[in-house]
DSSP file (Angstrom, degrees, kcal/mol; ACC not computed):
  #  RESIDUE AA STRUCTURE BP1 BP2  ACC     N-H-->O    O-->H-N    N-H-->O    O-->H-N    TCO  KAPPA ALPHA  PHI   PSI    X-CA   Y-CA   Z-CA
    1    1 A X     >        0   0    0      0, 0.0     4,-1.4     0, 0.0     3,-0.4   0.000 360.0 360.0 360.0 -28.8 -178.7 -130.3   74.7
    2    2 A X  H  >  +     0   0    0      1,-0.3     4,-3.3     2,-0.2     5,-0.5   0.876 360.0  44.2 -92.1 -51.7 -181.6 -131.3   72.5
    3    3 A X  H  > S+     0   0    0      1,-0.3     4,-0.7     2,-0.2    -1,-0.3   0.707 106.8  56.8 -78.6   8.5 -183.8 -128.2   73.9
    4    4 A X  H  > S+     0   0    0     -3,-0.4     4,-2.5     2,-0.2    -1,-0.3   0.580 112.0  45.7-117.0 -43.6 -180.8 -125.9   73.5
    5    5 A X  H  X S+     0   0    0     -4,-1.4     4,-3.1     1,-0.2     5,-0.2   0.980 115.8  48.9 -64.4 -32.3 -180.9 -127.3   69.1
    6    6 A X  H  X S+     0   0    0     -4,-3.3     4,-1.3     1,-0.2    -1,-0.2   0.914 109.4  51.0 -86.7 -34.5 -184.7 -126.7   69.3
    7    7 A X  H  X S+     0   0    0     -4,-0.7     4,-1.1    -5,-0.5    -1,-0.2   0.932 112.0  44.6 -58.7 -40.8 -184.1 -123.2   70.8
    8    8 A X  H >X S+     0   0    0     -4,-2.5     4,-0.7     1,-0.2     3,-0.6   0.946 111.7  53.7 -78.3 -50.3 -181.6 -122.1   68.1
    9    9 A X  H 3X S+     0   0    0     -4,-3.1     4,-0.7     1,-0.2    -1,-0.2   0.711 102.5  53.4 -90.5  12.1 -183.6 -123.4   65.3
   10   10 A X  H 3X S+     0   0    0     -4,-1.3     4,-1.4    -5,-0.2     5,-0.3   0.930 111.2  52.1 -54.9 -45.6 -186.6 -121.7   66.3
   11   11 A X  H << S+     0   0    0     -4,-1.1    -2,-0.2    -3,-0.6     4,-0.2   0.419 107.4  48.2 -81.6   7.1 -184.3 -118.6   66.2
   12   12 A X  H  X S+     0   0    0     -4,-0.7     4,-1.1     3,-0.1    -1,-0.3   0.842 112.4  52.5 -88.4 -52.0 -183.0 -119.2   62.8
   13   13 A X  H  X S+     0   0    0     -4,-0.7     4,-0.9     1,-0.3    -2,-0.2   0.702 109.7  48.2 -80.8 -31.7 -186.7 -119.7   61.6
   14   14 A X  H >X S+     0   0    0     -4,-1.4     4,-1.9     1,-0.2     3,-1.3   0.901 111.6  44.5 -85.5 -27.3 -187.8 -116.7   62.9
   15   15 A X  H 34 S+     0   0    0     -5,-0.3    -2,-0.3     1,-0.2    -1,-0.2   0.849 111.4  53.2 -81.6 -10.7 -185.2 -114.4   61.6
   16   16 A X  H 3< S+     0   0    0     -4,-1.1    -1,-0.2     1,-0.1    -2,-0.2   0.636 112.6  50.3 -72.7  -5.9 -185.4 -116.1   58.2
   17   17 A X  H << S+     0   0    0     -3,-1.3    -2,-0.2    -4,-0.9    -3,-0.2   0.807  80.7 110.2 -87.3 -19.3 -189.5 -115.2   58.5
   18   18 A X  S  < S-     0   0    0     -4,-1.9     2,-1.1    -3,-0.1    -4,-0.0  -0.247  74.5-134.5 -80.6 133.6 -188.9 -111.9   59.4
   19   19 A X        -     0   0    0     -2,-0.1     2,-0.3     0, 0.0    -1,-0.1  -0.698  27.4-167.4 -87.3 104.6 -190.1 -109.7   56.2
   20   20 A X        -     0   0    0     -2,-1.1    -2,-0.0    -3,-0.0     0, 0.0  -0.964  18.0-128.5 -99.8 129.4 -187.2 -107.3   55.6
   21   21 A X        -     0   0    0     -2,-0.3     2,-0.2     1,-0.1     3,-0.0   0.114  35.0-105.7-127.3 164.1 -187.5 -104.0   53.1
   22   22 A X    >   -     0   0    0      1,-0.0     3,-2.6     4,-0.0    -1,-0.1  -0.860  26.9-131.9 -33.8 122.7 -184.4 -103.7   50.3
   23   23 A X  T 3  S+     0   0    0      1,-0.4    -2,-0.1    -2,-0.2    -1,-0.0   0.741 113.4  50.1 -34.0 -44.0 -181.8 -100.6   51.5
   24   24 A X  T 3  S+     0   0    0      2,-0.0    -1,-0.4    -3,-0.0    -3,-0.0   0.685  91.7  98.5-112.5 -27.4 -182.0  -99.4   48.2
   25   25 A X    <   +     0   0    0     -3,-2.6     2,-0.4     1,-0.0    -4,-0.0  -0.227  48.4 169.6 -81.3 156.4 -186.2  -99.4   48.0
   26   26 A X        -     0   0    0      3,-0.0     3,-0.1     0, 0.0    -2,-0.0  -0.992  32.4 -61.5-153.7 165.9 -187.9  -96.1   48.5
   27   27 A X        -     0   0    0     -2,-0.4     2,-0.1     1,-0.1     3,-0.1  -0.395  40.5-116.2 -72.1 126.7 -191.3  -94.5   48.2
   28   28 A X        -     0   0    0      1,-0.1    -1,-0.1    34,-0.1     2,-0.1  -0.424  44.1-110.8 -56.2 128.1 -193.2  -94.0   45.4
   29   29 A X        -     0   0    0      2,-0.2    33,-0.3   113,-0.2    -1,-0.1  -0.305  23.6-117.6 -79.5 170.0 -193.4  -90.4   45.1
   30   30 A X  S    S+     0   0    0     31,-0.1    32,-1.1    32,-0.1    33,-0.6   0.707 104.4  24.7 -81.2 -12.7 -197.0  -88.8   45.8
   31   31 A X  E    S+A   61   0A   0     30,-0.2     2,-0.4    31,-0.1    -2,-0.2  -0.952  82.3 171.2-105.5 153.9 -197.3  -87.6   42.4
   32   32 A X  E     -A   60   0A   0     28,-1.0    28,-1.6    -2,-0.3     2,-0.5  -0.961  33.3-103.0-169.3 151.3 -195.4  -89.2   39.8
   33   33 A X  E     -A   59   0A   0     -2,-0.4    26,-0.2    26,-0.2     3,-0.1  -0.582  26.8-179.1 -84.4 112.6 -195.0  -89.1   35.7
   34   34 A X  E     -     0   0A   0     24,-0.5   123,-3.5    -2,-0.5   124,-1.1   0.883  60.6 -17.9 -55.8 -58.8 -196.6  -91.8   33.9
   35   35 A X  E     -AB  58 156A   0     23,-1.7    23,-2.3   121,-0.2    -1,-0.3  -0.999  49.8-145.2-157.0 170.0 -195.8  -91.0   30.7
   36   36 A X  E     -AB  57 155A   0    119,-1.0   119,-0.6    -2,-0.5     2,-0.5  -0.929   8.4-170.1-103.5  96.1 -194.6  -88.4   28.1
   37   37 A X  E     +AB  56 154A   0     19,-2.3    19,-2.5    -2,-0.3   117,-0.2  -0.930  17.3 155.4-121.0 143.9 -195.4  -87.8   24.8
   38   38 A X        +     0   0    0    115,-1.0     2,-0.5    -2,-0.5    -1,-0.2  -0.154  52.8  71.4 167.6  -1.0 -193.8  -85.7   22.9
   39   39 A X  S    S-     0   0    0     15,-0.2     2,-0.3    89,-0.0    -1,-0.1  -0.950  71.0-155.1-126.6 118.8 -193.8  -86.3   19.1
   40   40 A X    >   -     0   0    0     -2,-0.5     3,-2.5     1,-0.1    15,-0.1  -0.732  35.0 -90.3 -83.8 149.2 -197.6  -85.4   18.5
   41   41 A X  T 3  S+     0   0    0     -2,-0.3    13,-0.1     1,-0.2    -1,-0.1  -0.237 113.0  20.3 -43.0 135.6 -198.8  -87.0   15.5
   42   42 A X  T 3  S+     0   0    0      1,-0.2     2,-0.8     2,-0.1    -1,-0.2   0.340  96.9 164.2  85.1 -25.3 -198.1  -84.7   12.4
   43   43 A X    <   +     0   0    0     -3,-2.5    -1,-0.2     1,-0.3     2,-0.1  -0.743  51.2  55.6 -91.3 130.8 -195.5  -82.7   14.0
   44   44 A X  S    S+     0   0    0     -2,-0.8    -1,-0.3    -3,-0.1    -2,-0.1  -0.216  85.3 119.5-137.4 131.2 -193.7  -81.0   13.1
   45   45 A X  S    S-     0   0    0     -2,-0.1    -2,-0.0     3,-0.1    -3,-0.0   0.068  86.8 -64.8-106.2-156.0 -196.6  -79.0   11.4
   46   46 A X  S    S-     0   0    0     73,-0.1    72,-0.2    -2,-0.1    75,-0.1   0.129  77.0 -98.7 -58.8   1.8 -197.6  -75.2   12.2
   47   47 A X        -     0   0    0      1,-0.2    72,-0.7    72,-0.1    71,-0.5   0.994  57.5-180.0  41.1  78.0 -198.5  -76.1   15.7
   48   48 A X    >>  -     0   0    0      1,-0.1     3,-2.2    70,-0.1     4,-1.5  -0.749  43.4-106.4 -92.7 158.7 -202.0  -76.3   15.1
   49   49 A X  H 3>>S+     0   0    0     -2,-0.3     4,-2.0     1,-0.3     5,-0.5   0.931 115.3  57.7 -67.4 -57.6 -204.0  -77.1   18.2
   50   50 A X  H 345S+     0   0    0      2,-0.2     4,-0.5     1,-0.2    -1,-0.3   0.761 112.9  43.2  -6.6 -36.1 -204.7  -80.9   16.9
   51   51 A X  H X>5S+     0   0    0     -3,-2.2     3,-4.1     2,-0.2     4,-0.8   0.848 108.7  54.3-112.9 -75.2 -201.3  -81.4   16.7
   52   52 A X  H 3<5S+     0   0    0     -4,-1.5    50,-1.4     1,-0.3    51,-0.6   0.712 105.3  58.3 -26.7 -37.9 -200.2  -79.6   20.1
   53   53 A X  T 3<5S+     0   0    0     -4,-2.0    -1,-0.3    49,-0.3    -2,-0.2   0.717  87.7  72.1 -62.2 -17.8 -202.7  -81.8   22.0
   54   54 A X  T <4<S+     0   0    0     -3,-4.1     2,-0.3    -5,-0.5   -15,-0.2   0.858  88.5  77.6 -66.4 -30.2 -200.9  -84.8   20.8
   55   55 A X     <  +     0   0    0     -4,-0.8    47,-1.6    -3,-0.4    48,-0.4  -0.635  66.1 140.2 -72.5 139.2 -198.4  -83.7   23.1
   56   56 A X  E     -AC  37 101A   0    -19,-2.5   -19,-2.3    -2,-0.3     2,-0.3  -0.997  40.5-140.5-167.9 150.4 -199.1  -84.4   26.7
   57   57 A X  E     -AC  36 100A   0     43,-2.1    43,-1.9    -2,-0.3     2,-0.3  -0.902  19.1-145.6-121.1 165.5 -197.7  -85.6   30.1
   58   58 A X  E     -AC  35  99A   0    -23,-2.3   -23,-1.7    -2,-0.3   -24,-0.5  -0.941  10.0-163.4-134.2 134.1 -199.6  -87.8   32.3
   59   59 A X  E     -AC  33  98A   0     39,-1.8    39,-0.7    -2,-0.3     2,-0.4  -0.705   6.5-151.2-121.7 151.1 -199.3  -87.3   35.9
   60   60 A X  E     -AC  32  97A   0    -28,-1.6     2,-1.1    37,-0.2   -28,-1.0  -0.989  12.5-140.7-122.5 111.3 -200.4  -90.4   38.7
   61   61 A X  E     -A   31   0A   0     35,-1.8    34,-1.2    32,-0.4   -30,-0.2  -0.772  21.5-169.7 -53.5  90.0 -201.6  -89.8   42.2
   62   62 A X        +     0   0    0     -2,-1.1    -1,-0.1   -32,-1.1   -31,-0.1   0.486  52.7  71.9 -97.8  -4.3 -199.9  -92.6   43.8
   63   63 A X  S    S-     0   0    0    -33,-0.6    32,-0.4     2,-0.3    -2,-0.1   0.045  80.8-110.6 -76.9-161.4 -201.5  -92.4   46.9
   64   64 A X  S    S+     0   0    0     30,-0.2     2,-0.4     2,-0.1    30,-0.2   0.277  90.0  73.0 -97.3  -0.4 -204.8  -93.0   48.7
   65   65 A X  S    S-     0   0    0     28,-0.1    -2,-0.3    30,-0.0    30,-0.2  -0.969  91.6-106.7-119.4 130.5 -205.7  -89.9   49.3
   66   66 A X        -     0   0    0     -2,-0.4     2,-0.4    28,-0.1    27,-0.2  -0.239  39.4-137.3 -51.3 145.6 -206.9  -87.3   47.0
   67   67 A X  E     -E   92   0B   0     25,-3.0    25,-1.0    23,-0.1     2,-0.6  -0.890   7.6-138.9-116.1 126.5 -203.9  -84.4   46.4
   68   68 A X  E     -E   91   0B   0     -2,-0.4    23,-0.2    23,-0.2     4,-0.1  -0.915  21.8-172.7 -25.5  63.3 -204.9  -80.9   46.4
   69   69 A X    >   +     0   0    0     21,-1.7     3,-0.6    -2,-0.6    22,-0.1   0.047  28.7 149.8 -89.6  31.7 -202.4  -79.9   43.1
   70   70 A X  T 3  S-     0   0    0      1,-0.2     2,-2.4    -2,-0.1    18,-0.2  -0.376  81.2  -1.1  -6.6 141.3 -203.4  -75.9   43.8
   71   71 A X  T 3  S+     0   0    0     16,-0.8    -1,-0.2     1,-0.1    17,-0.1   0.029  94.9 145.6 -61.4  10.9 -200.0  -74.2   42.5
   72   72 A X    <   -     0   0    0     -2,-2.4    15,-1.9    -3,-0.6     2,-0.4  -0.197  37.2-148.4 -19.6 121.7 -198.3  -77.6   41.6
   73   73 A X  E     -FG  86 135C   0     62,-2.0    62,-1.4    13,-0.2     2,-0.3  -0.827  18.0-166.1-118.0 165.6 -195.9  -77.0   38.2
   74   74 A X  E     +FG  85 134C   0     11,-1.8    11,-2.3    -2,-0.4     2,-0.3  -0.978  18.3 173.0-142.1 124.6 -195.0  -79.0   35.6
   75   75 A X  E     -F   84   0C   0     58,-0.8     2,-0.2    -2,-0.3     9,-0.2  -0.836  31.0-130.5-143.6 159.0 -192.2  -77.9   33.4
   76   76 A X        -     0   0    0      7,-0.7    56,-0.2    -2,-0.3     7,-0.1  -0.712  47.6 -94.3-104.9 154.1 -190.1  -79.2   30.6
   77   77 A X  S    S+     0   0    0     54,-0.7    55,-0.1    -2,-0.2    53,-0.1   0.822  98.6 105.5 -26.9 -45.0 -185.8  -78.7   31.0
   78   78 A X  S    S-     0   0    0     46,-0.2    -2,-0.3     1,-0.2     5,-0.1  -0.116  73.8-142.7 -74.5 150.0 -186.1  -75.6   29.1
   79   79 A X        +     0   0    0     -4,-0.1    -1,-0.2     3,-0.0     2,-0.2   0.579  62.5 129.6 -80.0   3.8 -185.7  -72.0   31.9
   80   80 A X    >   -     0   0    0      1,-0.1     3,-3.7     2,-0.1     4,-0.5  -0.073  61.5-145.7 -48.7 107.9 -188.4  -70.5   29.7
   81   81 A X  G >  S+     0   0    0      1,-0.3     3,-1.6    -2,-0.2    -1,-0.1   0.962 101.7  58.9 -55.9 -35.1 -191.5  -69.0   32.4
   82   82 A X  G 3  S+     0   0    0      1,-0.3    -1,-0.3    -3,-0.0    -2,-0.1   0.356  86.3  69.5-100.1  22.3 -193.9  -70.0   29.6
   83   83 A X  G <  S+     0   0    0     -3,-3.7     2,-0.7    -5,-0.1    -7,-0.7  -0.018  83.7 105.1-102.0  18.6 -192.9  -73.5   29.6
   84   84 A X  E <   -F   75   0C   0     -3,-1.6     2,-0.4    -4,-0.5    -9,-0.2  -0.924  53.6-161.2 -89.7 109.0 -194.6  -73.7   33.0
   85   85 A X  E     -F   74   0C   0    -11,-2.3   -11,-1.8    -2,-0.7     2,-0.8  -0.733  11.4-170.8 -61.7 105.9 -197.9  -75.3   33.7
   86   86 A X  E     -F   73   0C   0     -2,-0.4   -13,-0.2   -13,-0.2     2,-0.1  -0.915  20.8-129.0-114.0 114.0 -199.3  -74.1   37.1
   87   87 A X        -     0   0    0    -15,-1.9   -16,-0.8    -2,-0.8   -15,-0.2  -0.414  19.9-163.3 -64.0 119.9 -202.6  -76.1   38.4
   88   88 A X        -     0   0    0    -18,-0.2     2,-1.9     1,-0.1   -16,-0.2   0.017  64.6 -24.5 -67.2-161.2 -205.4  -73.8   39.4
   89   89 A X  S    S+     0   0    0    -19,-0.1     2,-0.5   -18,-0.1    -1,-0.1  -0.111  92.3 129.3 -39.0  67.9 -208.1  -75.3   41.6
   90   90 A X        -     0   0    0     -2,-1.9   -21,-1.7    -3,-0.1     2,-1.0  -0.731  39.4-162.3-134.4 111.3 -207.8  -79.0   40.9
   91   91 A X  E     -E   68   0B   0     -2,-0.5     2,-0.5   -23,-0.2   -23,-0.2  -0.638  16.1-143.3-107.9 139.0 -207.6  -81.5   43.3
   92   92 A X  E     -E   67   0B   0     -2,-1.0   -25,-3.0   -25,-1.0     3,-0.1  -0.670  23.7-127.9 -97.6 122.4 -206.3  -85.0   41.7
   93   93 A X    >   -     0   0    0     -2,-0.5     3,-2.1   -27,-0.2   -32,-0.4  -0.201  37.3 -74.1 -76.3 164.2 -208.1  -88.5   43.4
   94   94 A X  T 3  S-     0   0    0    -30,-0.2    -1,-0.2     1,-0.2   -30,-0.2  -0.068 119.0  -2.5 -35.6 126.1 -206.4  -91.4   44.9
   95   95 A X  T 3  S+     0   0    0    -34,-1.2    -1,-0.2   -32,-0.4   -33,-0.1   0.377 100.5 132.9 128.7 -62.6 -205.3  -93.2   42.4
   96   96 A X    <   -     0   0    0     -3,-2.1   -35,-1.8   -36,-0.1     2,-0.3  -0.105  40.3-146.5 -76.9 154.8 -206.5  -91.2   39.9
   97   97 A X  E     -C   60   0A   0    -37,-0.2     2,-0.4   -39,-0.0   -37,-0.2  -0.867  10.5-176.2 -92.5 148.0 -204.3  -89.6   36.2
   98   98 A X  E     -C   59   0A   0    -39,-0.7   -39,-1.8    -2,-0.3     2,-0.5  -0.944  13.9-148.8-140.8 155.0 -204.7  -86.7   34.6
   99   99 A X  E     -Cd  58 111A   0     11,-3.5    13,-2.4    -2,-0.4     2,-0.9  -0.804   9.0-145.2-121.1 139.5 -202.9  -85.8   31.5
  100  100 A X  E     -Cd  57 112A   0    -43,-1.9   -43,-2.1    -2,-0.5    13,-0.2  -0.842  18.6-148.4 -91.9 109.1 -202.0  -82.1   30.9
  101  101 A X  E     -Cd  56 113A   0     -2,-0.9    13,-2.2    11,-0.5   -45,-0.2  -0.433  12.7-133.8 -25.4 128.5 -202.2  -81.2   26.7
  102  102 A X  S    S+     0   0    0    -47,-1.6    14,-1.7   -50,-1.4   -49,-0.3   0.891  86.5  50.6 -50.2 -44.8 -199.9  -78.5   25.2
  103  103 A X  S    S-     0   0    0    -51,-0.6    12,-2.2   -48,-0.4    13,-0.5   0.284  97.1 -69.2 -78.5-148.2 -202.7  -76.8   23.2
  104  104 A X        +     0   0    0     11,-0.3     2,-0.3    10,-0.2    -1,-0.1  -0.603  59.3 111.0 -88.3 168.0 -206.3  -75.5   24.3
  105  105 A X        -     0   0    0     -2,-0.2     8,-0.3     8,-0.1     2,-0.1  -0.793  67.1 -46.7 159.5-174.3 -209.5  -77.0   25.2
  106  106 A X        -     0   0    0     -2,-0.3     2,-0.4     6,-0.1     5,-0.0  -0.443  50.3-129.4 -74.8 134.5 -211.7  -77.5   27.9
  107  107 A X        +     0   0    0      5,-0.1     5,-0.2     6,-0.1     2,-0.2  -0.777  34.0 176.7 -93.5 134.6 -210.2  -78.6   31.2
  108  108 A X        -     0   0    0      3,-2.0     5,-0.0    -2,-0.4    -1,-0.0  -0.535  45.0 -91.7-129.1 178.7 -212.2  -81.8   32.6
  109  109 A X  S    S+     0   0    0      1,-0.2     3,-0.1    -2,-0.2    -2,-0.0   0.811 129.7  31.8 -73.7 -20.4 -211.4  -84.0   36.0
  110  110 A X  S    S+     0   0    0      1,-0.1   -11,-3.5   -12,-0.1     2,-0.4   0.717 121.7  44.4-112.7 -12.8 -209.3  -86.3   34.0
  111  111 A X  E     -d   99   0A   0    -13,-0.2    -3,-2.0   -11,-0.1     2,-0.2  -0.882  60.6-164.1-117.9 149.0 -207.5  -83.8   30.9
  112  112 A X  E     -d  100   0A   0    -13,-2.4   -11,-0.5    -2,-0.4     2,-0.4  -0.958  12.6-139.9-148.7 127.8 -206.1  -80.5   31.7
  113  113 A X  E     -d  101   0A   0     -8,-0.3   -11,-0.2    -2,-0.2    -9,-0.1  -0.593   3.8-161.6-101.5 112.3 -205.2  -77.8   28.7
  114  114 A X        -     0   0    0    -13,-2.2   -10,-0.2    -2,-0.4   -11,-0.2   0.562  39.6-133.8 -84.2   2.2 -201.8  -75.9   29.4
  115  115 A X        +     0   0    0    -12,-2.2   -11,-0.3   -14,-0.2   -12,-0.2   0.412  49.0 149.5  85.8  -2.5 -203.5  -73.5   26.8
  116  116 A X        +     0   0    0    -14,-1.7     2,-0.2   -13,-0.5    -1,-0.2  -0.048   6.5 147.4 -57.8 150.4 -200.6  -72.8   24.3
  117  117 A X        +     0   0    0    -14,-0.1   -69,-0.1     4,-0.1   -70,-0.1  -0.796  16.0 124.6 178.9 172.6 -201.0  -72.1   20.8
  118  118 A X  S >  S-     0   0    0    -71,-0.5     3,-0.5    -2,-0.2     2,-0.2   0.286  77.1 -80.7 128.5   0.0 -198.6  -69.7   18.6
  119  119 A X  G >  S-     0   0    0    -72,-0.7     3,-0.7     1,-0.2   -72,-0.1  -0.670  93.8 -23.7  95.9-148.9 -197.2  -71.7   15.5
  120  120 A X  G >  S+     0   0    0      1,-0.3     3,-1.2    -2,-0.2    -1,-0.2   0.923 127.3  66.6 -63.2 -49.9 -194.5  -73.8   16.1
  121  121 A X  G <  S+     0   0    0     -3,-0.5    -1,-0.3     1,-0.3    -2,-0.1   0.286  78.2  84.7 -66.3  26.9 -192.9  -72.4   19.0
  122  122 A X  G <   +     0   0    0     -3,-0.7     2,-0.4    -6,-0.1    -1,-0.3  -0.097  67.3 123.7-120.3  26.3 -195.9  -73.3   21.3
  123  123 A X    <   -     0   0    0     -3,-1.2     3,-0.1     1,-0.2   -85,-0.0  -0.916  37.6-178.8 -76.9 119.2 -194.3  -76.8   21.7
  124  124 A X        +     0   0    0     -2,-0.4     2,-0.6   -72,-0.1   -46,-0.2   0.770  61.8  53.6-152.6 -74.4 -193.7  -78.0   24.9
  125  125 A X  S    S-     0   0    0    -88,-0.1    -1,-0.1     5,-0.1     5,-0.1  -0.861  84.0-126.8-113.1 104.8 -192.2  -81.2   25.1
  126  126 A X        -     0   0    0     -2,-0.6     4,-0.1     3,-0.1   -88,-0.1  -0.027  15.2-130.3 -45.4 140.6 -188.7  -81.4   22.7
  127  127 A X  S    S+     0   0    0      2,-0.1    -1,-0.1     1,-0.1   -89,-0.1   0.522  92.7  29.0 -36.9 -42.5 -188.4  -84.1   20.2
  128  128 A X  S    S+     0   0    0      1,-0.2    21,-3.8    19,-0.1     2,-0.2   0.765 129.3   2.1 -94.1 -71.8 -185.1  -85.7   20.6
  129  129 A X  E     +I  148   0D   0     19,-0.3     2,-0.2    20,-0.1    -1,-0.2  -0.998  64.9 152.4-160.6 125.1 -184.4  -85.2   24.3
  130  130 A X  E     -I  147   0D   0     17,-0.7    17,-1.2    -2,-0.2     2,-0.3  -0.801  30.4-139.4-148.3 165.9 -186.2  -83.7   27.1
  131  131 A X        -     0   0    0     15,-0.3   -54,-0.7    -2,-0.2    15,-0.2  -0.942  18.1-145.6-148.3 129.3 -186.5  -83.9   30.8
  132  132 A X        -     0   0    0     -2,-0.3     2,-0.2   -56,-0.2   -56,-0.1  -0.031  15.2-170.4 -75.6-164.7 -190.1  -83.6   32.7
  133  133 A X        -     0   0    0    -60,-0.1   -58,-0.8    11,-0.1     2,-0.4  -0.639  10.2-175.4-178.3 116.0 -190.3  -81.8   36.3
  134  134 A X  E     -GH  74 143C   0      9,-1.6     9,-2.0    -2,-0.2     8,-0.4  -0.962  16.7-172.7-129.9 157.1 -193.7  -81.7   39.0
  135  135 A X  E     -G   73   0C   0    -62,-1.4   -62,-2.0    -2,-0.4     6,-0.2  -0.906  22.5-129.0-146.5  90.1 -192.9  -79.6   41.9
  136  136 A X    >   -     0   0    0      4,-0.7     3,-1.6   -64,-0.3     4,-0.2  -0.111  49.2 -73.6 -56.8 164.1 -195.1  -79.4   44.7
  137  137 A X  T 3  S+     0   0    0      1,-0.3   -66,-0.1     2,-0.2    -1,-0.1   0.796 133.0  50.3 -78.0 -63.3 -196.4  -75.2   46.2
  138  138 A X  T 3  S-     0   0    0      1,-0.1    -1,-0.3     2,-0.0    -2,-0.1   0.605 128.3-103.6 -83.3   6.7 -192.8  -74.7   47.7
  139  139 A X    <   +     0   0    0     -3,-1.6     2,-0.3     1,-0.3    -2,-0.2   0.600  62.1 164.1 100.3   4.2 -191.2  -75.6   44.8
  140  140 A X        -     0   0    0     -4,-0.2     2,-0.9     1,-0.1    -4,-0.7  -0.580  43.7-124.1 -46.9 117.7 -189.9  -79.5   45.7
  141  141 A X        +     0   0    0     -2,-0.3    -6,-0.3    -6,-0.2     3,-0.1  -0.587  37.1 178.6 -79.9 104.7 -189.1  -81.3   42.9
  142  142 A X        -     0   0    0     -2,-0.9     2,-0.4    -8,-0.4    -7,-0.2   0.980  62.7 -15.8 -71.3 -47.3 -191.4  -84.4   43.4
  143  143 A X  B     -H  134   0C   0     -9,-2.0    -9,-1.6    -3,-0.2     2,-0.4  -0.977  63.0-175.9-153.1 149.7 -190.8  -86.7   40.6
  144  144 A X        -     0   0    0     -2,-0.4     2,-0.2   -11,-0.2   -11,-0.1  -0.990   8.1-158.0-142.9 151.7 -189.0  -85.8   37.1
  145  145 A X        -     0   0    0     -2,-0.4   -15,-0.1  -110,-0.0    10,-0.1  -0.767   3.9-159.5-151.3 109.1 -188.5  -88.3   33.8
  146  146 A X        +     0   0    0     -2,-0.2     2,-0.3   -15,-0.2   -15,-0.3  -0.168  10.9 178.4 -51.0 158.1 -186.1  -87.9   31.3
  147  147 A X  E     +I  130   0D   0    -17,-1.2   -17,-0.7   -15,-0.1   -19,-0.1  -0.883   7.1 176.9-154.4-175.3 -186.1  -89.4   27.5
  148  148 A X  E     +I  129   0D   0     -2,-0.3   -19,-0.3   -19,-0.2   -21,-0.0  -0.148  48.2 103.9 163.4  81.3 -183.3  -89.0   24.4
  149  149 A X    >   -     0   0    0    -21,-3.8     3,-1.2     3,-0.1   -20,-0.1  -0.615  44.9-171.7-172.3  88.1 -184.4  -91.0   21.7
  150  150 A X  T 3  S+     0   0    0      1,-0.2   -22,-0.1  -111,-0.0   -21,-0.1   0.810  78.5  86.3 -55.9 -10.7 -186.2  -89.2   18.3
  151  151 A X  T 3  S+     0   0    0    -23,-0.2     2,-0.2     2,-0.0    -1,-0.2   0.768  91.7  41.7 -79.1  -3.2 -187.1  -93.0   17.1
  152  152 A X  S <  S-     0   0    0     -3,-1.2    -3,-0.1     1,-0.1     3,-0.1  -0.788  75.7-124.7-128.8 177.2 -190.3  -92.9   19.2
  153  153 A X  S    S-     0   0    0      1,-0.4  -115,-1.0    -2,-0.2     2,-0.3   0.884  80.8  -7.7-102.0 -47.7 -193.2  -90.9   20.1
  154  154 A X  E     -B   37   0A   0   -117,-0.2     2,-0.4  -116,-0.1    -1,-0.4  -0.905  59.6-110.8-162.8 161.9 -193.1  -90.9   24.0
  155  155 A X  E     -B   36   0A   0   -119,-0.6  -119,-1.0    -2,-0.3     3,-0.1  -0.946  17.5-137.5 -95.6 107.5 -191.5  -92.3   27.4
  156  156 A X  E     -B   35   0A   0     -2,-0.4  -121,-0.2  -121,-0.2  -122,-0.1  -0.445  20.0-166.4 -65.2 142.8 -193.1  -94.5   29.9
  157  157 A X              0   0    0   -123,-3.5    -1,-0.2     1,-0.1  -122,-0.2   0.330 360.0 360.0-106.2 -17.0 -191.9  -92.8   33.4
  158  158 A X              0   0    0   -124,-1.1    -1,-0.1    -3,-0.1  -124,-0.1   0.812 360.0 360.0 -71.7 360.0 -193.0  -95.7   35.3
């Protein structure tokens, strides 16, 4: 009788050690939006570039392995084709951010220039209420972040 208690509360003890996952948890996707910003300082001006680079999303490599983002997009809600951002040749490290600018300027390992410029209407990211989008080569929606709130400048996605 005694070794028959000792058996069962081994077997309680192991199944309470045993590490089990939440139903509900799921994998960080392999890119994924840090943040948004979306009231540039100044705006809403003439959309001079100063003030279109104050708008920006920042993107996260959430792996451990460097990402190839080759024809990757990034889009705002709106169906407009020239509110797509398509990555040329850039491949983003473990780890690593890079945050994409509305306006121009020199693209570097960690900033990338969606190149816009055009007055006002060369804005990107709405004021109010907006919804982000990155889309891996076949057009998968990897990771998206919402906001709807004019009293601030930008959304942490995390």
């Amino acid at each position: 009788m005694r070794s028959l208690s000792l058996v069962l509360s081994a077997a309680a003890l192991a199944v309470v050690l045993v590490p089990v996952a939440p139903a509900q948890a799921a994998a960080l996707p392999a890119v994924q939006f840090v943040k948004i910003y979306y009231n540039s300082p100044g705006s809403p001006d003439n959309g001079a570039n100063r003030s279109l680079n104050g708008e920006w999303a920042q993107l996260k490599n959430t792996t451990r392995k460097a990402i190839n983002l080759k024809g990757w997009t990034l889009r705002d809600k709106t169906s407009a084709s020239d509110h797509v951002y398509t990555f040329g040749t850039f491949t983003l490290g473990a780890g690593k951010t890079v945050t994409v600018r509305t306006g121009k300027g020199r693209n570097t390992s960690t900033i990338r220039y969606w190149g816009r410029s055009g007055g006002t209407f060369a804005y990107i990211w709405n004021q109010v209420a907006d919804t982000g989008y990155i889309r891996n080569p076949s057009g998968k929606l990897i990771d998206s972040c919402s906001y709807n709130n004019s009293r601030v400048e930008s959304v942490s996605c995390l």
